[in-house]
Backbone of each chain as ProteinMPNN parsed JSONL, in Angstrom:
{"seq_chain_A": "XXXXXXXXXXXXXXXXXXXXXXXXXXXXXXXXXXXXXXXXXXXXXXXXXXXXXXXXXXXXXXXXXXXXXXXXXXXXXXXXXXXXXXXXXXXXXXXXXXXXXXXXXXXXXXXXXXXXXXXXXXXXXXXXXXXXXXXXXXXXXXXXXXXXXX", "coords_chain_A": {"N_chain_A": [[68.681, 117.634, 69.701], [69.035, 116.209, 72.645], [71.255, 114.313, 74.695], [71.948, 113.452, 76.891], [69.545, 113.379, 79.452], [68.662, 115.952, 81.855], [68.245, 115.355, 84.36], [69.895, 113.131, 84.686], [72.876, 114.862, 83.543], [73.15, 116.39, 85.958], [73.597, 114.475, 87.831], [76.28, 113.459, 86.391], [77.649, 115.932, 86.653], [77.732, 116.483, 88.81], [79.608, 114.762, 90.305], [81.625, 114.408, 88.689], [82.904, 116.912, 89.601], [83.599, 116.442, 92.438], [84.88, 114.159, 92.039], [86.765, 114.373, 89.763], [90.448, 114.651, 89.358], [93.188, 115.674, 87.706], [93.252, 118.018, 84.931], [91.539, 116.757, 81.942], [91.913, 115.355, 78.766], [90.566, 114.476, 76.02], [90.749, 112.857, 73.398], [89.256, 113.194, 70.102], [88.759, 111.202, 67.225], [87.957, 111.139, 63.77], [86.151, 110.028, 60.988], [87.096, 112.293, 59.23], [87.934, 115.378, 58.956], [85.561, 118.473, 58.822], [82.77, 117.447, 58.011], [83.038, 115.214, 55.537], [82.718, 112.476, 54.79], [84.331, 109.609, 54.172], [83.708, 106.511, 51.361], [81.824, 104.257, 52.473], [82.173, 104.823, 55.491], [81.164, 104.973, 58.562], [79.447, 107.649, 59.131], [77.32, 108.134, 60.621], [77.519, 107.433, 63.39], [80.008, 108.006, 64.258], [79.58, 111.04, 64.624], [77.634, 110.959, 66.248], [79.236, 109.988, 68.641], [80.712, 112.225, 69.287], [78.777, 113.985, 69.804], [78.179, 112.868, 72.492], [80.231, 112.827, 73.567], [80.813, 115.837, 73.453], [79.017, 116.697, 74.694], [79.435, 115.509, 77.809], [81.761, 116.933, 78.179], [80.668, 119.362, 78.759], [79.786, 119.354, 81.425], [82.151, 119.751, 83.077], [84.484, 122.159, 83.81], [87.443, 120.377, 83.498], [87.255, 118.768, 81.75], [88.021, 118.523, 78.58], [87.452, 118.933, 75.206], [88.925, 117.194, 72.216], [88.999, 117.63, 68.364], [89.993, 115.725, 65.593], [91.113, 114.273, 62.543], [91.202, 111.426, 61.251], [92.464, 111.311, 58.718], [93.637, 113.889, 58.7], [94.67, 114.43, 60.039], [97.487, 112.813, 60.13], [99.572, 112.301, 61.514], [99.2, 112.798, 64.376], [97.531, 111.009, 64.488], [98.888, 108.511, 63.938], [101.382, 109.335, 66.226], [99.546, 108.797, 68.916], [98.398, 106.2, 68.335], [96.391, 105.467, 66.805], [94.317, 103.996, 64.595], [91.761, 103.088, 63.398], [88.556, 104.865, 63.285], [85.195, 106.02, 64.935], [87.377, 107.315, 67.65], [88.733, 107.263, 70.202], [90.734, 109.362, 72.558], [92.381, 109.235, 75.85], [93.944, 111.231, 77.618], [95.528, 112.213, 80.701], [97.51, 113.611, 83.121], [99.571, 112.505, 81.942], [99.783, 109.963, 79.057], [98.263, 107.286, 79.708], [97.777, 105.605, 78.033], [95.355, 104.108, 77.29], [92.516, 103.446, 75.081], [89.255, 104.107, 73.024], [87.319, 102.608, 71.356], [84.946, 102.947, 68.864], [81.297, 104.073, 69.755], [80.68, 105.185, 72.855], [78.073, 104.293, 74.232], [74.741, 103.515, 75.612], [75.344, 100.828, 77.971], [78.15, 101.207, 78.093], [78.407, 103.698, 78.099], [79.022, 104.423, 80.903], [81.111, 103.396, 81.431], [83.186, 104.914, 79.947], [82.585, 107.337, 81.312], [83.877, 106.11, 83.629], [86.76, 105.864, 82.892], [87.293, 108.442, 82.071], [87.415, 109.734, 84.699], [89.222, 107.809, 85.98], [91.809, 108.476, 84.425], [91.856, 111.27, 85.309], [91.995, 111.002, 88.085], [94.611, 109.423, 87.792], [94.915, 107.048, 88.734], [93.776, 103.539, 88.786], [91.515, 100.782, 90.141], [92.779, 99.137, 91.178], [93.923, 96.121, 93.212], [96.3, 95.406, 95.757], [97.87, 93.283, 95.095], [97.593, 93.135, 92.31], [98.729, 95.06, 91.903], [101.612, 94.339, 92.301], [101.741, 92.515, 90.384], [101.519, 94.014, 87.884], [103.608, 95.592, 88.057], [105.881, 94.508, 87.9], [106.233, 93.227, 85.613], [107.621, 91.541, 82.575], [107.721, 92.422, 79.837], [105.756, 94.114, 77.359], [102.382, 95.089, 76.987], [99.195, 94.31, 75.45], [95.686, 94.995, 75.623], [92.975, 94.305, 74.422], [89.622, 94.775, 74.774], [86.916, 93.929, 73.812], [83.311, 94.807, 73.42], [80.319, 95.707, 73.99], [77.022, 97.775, 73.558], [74.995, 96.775, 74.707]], "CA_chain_A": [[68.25, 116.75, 70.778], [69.986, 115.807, 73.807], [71.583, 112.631, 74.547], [71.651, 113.246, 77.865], [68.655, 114.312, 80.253], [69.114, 116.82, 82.808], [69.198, 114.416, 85.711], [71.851, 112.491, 84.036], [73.217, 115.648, 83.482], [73.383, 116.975, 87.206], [74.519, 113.933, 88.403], [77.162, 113.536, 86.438], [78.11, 117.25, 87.32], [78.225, 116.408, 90.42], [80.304, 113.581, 90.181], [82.988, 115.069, 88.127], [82.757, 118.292, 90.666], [84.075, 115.643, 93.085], [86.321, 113.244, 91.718], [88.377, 115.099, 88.903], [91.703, 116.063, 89.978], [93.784, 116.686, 86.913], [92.444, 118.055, 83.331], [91.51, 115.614, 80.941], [92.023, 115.124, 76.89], [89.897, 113.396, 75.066], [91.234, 113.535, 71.894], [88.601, 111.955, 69.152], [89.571, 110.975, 65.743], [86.479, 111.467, 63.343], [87.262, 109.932, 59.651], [87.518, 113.43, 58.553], [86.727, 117.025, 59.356], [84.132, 119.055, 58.084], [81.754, 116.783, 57.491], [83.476, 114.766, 54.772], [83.028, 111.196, 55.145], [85.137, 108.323, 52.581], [82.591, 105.406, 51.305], [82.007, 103.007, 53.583], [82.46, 104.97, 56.415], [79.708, 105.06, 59.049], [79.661, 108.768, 59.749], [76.426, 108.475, 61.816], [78.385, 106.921, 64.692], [81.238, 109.806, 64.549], [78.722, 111.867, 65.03], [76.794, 110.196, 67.791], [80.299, 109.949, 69.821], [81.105, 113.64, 68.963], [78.047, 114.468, 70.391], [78.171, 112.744, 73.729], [81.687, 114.086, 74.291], [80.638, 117.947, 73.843], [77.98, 117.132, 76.421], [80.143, 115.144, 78.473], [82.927, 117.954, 78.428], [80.234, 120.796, 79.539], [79.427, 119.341, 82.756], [83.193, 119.978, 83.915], [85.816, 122.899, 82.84], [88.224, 120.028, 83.654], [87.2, 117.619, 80.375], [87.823, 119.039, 77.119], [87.261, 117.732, 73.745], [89.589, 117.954, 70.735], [89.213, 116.973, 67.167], [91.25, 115.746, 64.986], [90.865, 113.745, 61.095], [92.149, 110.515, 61.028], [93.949, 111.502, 57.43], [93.55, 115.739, 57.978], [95.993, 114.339, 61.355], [97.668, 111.743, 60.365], [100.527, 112.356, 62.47], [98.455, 112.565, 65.58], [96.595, 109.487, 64.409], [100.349, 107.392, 64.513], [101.694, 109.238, 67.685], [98.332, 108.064, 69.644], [98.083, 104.704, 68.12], [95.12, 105.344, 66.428], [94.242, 103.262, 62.729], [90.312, 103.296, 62.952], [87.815, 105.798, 64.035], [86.18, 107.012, 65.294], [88.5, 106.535, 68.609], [88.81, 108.566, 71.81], [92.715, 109.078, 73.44], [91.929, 110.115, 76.955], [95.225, 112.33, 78.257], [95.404, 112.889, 81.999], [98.762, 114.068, 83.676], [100.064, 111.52, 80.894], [99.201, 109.562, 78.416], [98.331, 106.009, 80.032], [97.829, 104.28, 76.713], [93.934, 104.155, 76.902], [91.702, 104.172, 73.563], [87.678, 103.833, 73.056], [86.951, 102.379, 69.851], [83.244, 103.326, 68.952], [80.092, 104.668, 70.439], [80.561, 104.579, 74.535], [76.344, 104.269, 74.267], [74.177, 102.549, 76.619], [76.356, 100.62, 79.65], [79.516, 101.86, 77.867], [78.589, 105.208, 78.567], [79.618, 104.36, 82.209], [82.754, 103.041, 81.358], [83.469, 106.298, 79.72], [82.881, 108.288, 82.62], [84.697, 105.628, 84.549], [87.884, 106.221, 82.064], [87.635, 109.837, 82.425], [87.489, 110.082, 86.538], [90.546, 107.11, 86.412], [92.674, 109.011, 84.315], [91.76, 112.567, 85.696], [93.388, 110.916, 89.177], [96.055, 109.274, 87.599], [95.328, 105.789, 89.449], [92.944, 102.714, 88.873], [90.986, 100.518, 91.416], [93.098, 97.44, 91.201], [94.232, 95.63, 93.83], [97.731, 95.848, 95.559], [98.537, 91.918, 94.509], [97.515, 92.967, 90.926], [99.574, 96.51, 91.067], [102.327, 94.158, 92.135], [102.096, 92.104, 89.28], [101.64, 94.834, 86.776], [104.668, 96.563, 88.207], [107.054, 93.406, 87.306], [105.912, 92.944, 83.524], [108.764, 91.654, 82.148], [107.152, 92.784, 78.43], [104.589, 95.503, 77.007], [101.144, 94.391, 77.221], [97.97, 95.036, 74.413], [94.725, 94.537, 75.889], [91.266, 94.524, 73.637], [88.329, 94.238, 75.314], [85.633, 93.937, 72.873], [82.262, 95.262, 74.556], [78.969, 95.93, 73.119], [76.636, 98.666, 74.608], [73.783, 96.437, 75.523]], "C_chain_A": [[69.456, 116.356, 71.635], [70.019, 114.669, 74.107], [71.747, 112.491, 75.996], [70.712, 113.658, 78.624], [69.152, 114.834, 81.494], [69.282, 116.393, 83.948], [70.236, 113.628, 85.67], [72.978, 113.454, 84.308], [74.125, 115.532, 84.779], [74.247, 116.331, 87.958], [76.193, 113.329, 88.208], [78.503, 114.772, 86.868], [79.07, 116.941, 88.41], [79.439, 115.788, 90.924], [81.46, 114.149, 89.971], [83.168, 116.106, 89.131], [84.121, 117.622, 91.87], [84.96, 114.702, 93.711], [87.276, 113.531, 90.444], [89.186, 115.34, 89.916], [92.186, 116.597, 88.814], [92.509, 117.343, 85.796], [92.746, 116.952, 82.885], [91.147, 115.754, 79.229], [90.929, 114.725, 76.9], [89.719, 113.791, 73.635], [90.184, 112.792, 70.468], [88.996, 112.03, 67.584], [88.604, 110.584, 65.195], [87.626, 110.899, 61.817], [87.358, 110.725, 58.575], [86.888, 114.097, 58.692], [86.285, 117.543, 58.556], [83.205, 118.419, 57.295], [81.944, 115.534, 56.406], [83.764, 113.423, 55.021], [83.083, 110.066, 54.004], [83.682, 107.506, 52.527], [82.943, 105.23, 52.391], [82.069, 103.177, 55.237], [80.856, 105.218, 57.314], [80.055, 106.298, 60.041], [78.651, 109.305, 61.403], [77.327, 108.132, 63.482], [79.036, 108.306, 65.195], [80.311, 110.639, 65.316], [77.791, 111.724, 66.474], [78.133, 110.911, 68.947], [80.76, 111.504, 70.021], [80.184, 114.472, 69.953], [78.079, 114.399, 71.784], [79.311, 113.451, 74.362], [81.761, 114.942, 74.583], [79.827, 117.644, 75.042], [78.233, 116.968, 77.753], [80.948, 116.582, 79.203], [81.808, 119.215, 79.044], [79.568, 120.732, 80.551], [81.057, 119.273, 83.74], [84.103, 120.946, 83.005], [87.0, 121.739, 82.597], [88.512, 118.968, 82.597], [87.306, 118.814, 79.367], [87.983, 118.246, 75.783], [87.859, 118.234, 72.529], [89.609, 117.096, 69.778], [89.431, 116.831, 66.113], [90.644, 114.755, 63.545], [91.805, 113.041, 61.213], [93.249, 110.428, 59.653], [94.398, 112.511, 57.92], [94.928, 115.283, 59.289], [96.223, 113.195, 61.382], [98.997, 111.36, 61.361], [101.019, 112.532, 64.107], [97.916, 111.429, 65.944], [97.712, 108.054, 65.053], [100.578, 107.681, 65.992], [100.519, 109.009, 68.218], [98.247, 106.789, 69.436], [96.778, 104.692, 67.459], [94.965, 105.108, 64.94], [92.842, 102.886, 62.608], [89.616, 104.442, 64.22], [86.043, 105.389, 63.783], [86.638, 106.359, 66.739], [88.441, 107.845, 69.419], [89.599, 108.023, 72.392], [91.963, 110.046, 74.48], [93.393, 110.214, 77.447], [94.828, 112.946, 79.069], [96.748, 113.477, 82.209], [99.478, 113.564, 82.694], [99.22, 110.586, 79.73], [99.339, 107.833, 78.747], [97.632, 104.626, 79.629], [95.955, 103.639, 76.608], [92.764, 104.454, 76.081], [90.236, 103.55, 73.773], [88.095, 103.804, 71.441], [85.026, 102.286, 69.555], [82.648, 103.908, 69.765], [80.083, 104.207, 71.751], [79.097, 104.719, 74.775], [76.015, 103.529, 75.536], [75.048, 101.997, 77.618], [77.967, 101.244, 78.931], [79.406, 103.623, 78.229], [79.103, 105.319, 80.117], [81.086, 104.173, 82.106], [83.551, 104.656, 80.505], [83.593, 107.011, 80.607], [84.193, 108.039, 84.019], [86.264, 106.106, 84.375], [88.266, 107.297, 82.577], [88.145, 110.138, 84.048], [88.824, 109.087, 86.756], [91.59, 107.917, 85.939], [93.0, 110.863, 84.712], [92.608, 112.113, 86.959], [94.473, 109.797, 88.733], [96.154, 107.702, 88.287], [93.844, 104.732, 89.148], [92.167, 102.221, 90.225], [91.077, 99.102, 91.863], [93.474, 97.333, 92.596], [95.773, 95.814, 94.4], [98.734, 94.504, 94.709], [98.603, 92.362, 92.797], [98.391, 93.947, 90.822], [101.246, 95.687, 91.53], [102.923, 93.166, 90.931], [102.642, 93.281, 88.012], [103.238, 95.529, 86.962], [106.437, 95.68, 87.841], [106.869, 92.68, 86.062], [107.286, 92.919, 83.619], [108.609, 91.834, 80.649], [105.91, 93.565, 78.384], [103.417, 94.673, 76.582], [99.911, 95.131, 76.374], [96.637, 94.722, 74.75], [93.73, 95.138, 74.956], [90.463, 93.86, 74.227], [87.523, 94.415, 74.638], [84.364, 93.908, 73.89], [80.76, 95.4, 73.143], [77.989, 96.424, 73.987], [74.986, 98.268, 74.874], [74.425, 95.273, 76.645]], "O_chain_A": [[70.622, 116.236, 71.26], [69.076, 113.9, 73.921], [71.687, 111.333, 76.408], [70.911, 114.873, 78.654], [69.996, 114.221, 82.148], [70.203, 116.781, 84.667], [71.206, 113.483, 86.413], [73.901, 113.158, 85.066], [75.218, 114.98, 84.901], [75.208, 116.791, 88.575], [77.009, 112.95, 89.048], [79.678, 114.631, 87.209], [80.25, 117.024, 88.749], [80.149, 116.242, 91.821], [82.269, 114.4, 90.864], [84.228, 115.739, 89.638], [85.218, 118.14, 92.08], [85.471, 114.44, 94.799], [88.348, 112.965, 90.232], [88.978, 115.936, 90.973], [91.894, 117.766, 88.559], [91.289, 117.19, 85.849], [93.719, 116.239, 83.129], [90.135, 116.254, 78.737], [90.292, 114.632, 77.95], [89.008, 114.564, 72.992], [90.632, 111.771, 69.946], [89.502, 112.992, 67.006], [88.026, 109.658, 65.764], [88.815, 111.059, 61.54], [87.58, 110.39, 57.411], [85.659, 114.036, 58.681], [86.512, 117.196, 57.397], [82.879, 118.733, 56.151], [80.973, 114.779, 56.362], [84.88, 113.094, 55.422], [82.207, 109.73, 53.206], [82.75, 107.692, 53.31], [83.835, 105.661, 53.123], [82.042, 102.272, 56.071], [79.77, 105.538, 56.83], [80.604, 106.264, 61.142], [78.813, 110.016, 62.395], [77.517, 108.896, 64.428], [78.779, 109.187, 66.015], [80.372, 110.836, 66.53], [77.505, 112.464, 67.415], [78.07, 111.869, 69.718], [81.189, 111.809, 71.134], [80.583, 115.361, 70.705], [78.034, 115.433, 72.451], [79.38, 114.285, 75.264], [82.395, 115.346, 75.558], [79.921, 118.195, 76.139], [77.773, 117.63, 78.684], [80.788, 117.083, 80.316], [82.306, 120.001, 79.85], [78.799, 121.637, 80.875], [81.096, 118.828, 84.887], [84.423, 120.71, 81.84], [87.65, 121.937, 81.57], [89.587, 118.382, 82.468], [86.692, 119.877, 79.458], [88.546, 117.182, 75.524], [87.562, 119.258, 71.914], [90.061, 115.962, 69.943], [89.134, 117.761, 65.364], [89.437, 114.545, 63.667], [92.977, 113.41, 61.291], [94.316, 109.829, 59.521], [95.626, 112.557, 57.845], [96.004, 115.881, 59.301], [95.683, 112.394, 62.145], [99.252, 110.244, 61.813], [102.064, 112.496, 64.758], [97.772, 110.9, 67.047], [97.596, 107.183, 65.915], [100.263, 106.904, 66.893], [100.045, 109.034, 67.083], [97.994, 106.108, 70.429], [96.077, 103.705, 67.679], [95.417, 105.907, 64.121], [92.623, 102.261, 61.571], [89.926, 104.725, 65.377], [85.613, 104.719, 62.844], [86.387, 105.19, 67.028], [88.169, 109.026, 69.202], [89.639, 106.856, 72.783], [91.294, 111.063, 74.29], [93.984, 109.155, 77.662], [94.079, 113.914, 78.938], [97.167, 113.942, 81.149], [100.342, 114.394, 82.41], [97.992, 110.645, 79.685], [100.226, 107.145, 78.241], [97.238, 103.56, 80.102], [95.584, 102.779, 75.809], [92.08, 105.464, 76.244], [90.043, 102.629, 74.566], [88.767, 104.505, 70.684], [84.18, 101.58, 70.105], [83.306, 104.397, 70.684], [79.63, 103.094, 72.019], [78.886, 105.434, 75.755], [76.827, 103.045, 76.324], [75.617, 102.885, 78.254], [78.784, 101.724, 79.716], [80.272, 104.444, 78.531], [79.596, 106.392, 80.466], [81.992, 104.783, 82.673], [84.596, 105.154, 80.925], [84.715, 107.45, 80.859], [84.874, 108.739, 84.768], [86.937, 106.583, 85.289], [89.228, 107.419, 83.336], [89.181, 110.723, 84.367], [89.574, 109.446, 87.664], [92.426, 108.226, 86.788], [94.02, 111.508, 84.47], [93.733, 112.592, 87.102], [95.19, 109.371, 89.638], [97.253, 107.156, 88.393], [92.776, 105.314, 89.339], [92.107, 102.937, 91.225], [90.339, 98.296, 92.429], [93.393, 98.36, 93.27], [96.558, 96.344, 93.613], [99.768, 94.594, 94.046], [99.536, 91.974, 92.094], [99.003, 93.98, 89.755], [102.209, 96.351, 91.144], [104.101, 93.032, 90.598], [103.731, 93.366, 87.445], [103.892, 95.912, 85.992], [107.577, 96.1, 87.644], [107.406, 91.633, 85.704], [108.039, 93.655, 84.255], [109.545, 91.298, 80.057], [105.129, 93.622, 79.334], [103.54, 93.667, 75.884], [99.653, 96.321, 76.554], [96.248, 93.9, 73.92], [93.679, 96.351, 74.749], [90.429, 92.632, 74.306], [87.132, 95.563, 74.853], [84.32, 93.217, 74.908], [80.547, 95.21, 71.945], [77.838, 95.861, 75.071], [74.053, 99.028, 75.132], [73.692, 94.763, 77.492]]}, "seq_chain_B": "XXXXXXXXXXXXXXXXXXXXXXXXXXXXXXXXXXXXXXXXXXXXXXXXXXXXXXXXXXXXXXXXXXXX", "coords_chain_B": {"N_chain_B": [[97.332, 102.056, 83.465], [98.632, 101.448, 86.145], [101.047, 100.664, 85.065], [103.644, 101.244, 83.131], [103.566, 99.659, 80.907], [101.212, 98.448, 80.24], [98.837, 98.691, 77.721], [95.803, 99.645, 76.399], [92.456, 98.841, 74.654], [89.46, 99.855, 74.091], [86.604, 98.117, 72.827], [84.065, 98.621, 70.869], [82.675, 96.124, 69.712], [80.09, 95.803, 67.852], [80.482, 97.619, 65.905], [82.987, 97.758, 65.044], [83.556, 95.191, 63.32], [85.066, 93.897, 61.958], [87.642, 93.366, 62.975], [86.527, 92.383, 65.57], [85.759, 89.728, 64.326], [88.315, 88.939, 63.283], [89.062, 87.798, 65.928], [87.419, 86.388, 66.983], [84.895, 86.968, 68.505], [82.34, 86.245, 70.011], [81.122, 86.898, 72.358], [80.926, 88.821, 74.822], [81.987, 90.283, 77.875], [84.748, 90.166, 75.918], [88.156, 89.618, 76.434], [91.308, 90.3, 74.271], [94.369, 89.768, 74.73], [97.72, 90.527, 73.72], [97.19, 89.904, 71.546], [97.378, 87.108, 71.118], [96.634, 85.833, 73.843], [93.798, 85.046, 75.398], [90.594, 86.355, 77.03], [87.318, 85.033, 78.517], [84.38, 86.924, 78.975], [83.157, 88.437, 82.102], [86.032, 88.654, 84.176], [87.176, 87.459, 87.428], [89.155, 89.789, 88.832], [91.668, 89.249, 89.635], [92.145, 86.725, 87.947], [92.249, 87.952, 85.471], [94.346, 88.977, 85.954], [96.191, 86.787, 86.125], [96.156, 85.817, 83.679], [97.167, 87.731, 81.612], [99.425, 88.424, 82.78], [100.547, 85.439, 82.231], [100.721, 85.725, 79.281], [103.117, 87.398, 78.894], [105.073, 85.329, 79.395], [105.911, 85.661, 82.46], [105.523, 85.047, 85.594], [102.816, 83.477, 86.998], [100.596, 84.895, 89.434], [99.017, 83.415, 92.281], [95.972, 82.933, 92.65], [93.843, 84.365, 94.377], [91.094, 83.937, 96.517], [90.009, 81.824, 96.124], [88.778, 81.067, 93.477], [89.173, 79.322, 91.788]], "CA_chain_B": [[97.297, 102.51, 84.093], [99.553, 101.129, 87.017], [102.107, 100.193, 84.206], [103.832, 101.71, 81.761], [104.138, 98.733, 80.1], [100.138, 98.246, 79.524], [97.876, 99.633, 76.974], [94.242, 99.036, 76.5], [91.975, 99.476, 73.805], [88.037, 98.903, 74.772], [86.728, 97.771, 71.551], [82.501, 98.222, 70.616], [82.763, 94.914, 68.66], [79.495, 95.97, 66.503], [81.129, 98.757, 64.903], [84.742, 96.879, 63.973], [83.25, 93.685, 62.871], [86.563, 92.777, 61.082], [88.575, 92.655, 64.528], [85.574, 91.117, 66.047], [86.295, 88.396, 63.511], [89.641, 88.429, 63.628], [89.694, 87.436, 67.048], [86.038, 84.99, 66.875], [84.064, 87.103, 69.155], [81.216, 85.917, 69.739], [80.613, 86.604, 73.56], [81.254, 90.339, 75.83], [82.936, 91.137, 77.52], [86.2, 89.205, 75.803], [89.773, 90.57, 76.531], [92.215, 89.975, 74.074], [96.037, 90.069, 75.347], [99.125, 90.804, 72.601], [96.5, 89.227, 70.25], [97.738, 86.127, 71.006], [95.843, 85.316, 74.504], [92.304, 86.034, 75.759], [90.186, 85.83, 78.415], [86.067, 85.555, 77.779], [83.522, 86.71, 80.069], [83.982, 89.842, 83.065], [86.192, 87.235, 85.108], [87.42, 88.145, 88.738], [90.665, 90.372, 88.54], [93.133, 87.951, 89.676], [92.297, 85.902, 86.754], [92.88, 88.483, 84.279], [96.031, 89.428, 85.767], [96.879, 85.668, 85.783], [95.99, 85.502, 81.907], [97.964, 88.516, 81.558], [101.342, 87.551, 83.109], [101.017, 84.898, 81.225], [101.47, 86.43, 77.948], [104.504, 88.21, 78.603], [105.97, 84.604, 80.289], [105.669, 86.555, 83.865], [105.005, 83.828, 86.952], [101.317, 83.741, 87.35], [100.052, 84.945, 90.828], [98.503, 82.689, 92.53], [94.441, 83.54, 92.532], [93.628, 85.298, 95.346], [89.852, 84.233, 96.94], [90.164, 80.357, 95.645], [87.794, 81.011, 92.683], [89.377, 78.257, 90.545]], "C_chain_B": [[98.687, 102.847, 85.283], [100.804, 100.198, 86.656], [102.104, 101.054, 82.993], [103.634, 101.117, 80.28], [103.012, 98.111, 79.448], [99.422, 99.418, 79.144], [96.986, 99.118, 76.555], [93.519, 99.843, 75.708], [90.611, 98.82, 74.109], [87.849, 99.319, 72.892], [84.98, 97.374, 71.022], [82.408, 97.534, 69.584], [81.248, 94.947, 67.82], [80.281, 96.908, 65.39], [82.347, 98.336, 64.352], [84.495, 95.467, 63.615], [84.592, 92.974, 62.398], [87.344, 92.321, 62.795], [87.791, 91.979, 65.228], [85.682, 89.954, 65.458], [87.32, 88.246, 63.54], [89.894, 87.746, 64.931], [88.277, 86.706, 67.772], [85.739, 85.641, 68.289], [82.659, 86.899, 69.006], [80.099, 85.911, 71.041], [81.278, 88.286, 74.075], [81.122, 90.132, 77.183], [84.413, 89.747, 77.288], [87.14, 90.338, 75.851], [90.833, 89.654, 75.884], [93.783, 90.285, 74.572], [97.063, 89.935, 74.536], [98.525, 89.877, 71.543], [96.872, 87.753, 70.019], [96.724, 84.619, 72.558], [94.567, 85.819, 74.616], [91.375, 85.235, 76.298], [88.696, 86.281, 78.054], [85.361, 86.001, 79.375], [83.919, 88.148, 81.277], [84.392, 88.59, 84.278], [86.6, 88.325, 86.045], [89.171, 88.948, 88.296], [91.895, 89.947, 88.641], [93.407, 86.952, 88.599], [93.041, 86.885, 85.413], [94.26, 88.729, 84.445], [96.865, 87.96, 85.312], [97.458, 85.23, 84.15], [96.837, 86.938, 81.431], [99.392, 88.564, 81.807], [101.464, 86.927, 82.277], [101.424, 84.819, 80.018], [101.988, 86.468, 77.835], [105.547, 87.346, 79.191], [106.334, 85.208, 81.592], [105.221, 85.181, 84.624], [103.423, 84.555, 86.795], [101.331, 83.805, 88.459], [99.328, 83.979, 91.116], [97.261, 83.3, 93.034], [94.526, 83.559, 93.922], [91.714, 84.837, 95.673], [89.748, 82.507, 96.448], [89.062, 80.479, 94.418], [88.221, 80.162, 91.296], [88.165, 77.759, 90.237]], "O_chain_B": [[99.418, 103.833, 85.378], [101.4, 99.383, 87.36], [101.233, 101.443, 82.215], [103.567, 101.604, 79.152], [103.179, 97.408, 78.451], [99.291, 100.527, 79.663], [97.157, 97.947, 76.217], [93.589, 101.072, 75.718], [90.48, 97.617, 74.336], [88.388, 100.099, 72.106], [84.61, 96.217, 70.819], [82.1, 98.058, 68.513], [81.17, 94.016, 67.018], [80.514, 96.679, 64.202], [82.657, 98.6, 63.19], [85.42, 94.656, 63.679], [84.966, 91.805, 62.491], [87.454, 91.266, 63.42], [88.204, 90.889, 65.623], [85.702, 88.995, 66.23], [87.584, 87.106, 63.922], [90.943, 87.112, 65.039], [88.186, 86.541, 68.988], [86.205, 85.06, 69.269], [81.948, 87.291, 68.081], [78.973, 85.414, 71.099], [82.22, 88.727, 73.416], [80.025, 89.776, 77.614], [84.851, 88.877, 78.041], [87.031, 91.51, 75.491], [91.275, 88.635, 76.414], [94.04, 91.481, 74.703], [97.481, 88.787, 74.686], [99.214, 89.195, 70.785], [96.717, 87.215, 68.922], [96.393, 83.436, 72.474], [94.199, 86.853, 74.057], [91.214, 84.017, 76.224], [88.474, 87.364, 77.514], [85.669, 85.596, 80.496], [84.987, 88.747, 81.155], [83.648, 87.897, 84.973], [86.532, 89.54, 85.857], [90.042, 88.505, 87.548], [92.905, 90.175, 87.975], [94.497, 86.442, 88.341], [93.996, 86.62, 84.682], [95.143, 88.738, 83.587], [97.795, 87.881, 84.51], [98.455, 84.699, 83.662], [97.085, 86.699, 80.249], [100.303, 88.737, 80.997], [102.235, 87.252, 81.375], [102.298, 84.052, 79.615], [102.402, 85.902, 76.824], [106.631, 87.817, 79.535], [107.561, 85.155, 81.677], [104.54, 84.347, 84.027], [103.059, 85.709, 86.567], [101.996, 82.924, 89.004], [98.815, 83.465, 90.122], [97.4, 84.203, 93.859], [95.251, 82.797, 94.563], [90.956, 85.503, 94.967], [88.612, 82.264, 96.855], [88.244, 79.581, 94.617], [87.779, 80.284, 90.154], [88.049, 76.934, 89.331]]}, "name": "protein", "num_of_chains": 2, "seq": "XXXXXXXXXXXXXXXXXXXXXXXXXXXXXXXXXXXXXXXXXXXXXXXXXXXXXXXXXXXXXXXXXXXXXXXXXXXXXXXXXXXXXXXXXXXXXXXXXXXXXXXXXXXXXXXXXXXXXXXXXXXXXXXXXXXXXXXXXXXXXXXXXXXXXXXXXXXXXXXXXXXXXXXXXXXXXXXXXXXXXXXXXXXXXXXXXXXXXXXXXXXXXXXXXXXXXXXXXX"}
């Protein structure tokens, strides 16, 4: 079954067609490949997010989807920053420190797309007052936005 | 994005319940900042940056649109 329908589909096509410029990562971190999931772990999810991603990624050559085992790569898991899954590192031209923690479902599925099309061009849709703040941090900055996809 | 110096983790607070508790969510969209500040609610962007400077001891901008 499909998680997206074909007008969803098209229009995201389209979309991406449009506003990609570079390629884009999206690296997801599953809590272990081939199927193999510890207690406790809630594999259905993984799986959910796994899913939307492949479908995601085959409405543009310019998304691709790679994945990785938060133990089977744990040395992917550190360099990324990543200590729960599953988790999606989106890598445009760079890596501009952006992680999804859980299922981008329901209105998060926008913000997903949004993610993807910001870091495919390499620039947000802040303000110039705010890009002059950001640009005089005098310290490294951790934002969590806790969301929930209703 | 438009800093090297920030990094952002969106965070589907059913699925990590523990950090959802760690940090007494109880409202979406909240933005925590170096786990020490945080801002509830989708506020206007000048605020977050405000609550953001402030973290890192940075001058706060002065809000932009008077939405004190």
């Amino acid at each position: 079954m499909s998680f997206l329908n074909p007008q969803d589909a098209e229009t995201i096509r389209r979309r991406f067609a449009t506003e990609l410029e570079a390629p884009v990562r999206l690296l997801l971190f599953l809590p272990a490949t081939g199927g193999l999931a510890l207690p406790g772990e809630d594999w259905q999810v993984s799986e959910y997010t796994r899913q939307i991603l492949r479908e995601v990624a085959e409405l543009s050559e310019r998304v691709r989807v790679e994945e990785y085992g938060l133990l089977s790569h744990a040395g992917e898991a550190q360099r990324y920053r990543v200590r729960q899954v599953p988790a999606i590192v989106f890598l445009g031209r760079e890596d501009y420190g952006i992680r999804y923690l859980g299922l981008p479902a329901g209105y998060e599925f926008v913000t997903l797309l949004e993610i993807i099309i910001a870091v495919s061009r390499g620039r947000g849709e802040v303000s110039e007052a705010t890009r002059r703040v950001l640009a005089g941090l005098p310290g490294d900055v951790h934002l969590q936005v806790f969301v929930t996809p209703t | 994005m438009e800093s090297p110096r920030v990094t952002a983790d969106i965070v589907e607070a059913t699925e990590f319940p523990e950090l959802a508790r760690r940090f007494t969510v109880y409202a979406v969209p909240k933005t925590v900042i170096n786990e020490t500040h945080e801002v509830t609610g989708a506020v206007p962007e000048p605020h977050l940056v405000a609550a953001l400077a402030q973290a890192v001891g940075a001058r706060a901008p002065a809000p932009e649109g008077g939405e004190e």
